[in-house]
N, C-alpha and C positions, 0 to 999 in steps of 0.2 A: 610375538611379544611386543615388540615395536610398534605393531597395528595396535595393537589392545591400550597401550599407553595411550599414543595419540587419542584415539577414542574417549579415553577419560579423560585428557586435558581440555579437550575439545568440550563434553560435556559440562566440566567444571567452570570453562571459560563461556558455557551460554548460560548456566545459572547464575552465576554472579554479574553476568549483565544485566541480565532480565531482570533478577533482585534487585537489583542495585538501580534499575528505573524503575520498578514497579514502588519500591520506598520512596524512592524522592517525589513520586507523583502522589505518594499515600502520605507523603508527610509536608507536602504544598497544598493538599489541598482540591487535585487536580480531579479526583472522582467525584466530587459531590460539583464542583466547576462542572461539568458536563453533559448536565441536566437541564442545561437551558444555552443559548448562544451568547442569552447576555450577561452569565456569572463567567461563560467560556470567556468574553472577551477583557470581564475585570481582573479575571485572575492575572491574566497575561499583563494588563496593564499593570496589576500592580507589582511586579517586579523589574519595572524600570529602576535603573536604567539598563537595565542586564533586559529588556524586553523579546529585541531579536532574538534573542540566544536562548529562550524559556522557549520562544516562540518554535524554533529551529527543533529543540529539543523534544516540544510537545509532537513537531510533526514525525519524529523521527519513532516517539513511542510508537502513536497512532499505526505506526507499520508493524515493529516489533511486536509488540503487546495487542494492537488489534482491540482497544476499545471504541474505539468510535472510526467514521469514515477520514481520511485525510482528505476529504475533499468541504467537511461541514467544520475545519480548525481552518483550512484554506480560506472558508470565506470570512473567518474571523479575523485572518490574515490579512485580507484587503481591506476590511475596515477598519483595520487598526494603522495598517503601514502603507494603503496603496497597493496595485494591482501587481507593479512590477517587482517593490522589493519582499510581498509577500511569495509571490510567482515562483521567485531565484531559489527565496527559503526554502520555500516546499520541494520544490521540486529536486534540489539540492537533498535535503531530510527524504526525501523517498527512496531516489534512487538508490543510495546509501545504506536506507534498512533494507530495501529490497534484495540487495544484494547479500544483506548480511543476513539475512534470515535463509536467504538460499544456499548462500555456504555451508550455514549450519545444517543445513538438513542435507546436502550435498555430503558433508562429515561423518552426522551421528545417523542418518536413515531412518527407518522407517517409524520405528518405537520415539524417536522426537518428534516425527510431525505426525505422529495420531495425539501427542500428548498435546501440541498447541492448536493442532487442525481441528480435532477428534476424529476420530475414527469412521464414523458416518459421511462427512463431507471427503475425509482423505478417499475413501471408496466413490466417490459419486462422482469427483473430479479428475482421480490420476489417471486411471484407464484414457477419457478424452483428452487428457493430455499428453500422454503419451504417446496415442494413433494421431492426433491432429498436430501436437507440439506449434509449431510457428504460428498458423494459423487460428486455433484456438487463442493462444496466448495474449495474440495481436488485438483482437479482438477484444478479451476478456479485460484487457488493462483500457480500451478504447472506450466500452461504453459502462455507463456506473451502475446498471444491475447486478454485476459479479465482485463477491470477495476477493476481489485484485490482490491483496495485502496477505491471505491465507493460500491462494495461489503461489506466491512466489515459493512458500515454504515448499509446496508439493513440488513444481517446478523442478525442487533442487535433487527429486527422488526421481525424475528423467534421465536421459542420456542427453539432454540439450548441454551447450558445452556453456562455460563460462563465459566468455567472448559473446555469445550468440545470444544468449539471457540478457548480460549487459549492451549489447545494441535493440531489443527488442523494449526492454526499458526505460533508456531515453527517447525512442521514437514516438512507444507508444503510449505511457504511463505520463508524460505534462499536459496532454491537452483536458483533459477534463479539470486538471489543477488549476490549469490557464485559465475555463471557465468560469471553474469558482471563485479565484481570488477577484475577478472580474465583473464579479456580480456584490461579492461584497465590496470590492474598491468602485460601487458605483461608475464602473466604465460603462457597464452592462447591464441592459435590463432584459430579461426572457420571460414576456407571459404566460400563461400556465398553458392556453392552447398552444405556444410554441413546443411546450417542454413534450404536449403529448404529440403530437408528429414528428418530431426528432426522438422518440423515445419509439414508436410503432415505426420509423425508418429506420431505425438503429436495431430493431428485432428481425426487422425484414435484412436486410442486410449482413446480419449474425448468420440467419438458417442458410441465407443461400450461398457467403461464405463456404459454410461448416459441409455444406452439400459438394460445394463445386471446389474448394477449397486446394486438395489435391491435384485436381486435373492443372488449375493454373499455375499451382507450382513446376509442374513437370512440363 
C-alpha cells in the first residue's frame, strides 16, 4: 500500500512538472522560437534581464522535454553570454535534468519511459544498456549522434546506481556542451572537414569500445 502511494505521488509529481514547463514554454513562445537559431536567440534575449535564468531554464527543458538538442540552445548560449558563462549554464541545466529524468523513471518504470522514450527506442536501447551499462553510456553522452537526453530516462530502468549515473554524467555529458557553447561564443571555429574525421574517429572508437569494452574493464 505504501509502494502504491509513493508510485502515485511520484507520478503526480512528473506530470505537474512536465506541465508546468511544457505551458511556460507554450505560453513564451518557446515552440515556434525553435525553428531557426536566430528567433532561438531573440527569444532569449528578450527576457532580460531575467535572460540567464530563461536561458538555464530553456536548457533544462531541452533534457526533460527532449525538443530539441541541448547542444544547438548551447550554442545560442555562447553567442549570447560567451563560451564560459553559457558552458556553467548548461552544463549545470543538464546535469540536473539528467538526473531528474532518471529518477523519475528509476520511481515510475517501465510504462513512463515508453511514454516519453516510446516504446520503439525504449527496445532498441535498454537491452545495450543494460549488457554494456558504463561503457555504452560513456560513450553515448561523448559523442552527439545518440539521444543522450532520452537515454538518461532508460538509464533509470538499469540497475546502474545513483552515485554511478551521476559520476558518469559529469564526466562525460560537458564536453560536447563545452564545444558548442565554443563555437557559438566564437572561441572556436571547426570546419566541416574537421567535423567529418572527428565524427568517422568518433564511430571508429564507439565499435571498438562497444567490442573490447568489457575485457578492459575486467
Amino acid at each position: 500500500m505504501r509502494e502504491r502511494k509513493r508510485t502515485i505521488l511520484l507520478w503526480l509529481l512528473a506530470i505537474l512538472i512536465l506541465a508546468a514547463l511544457a505551458l511556460w514554454l507554450l505560453s513564451t513562445g518557446f515552440f515556434q522560437a525553435v525553428s531557426s537559431q536566430e528567433r532561438l536567440t531573440a527569444y532569449i534575449q528578450s527576457s532580460a534581464p531575467w535572460s540567464h535564468l530563461v536561458f538555464f531554464g530553456v536548457q533544462l527543458a531541452s533534457v526533460v522535454l527532449a525538443p530539441i538538442p541541448s547542444n544547438l540552445t548551447a550554442a545560442v548560449g555562447g553567442v549570447l553570454f560567451g563560451m564560459l558563462p553559457a558552458f556553467l549554464l548548461t552544463y549545470g541545466a543538464v546535469v540536473l535534468g539528467s538526473m531528474f529524468v532518471f529518477s523519475l523513471a528509476r520511481g515510475l518504470g517501465q510504462g513512463f519511459a515508453n511514454r516519453l522514450v516510446g516504446k520503439k527506442l525504449s527496445e532498441k536501447y535498454l537491452d545495450v544498456i543494460r549488457r554494456k551499462q558504463d561503457v555504452f553510456l560513456l560513450l553515448a553522452f561523448l559523442f552527439p549522434f545518440f539521444p543522450d537526453d532520452l537515454l538518461c530516462i532508460l538509464a533509470g530502468l538499469s540497475d546502474i546506481s545513483w552515485r554511478r549515473f551521476l559520476l558518469l554524467c559529469l564526466l562525460a555529458r560537458p564536453w560536447g556542451l563545452l564545444v558548442a557553447c565554443a563555437v557559438g561564443g566564437s572561441a572556436l571555429d571547426i570546419p566541416g572537414w574537421a567535423m567529418v574525421v572527428i565524427g568517422v574517429a568518433g564511430l571508429a572508437v564507439f565499435f571498438l569500445a562497444m567490442k573490447y569494452g568489457d575485457r578492459v574493464e575486467q
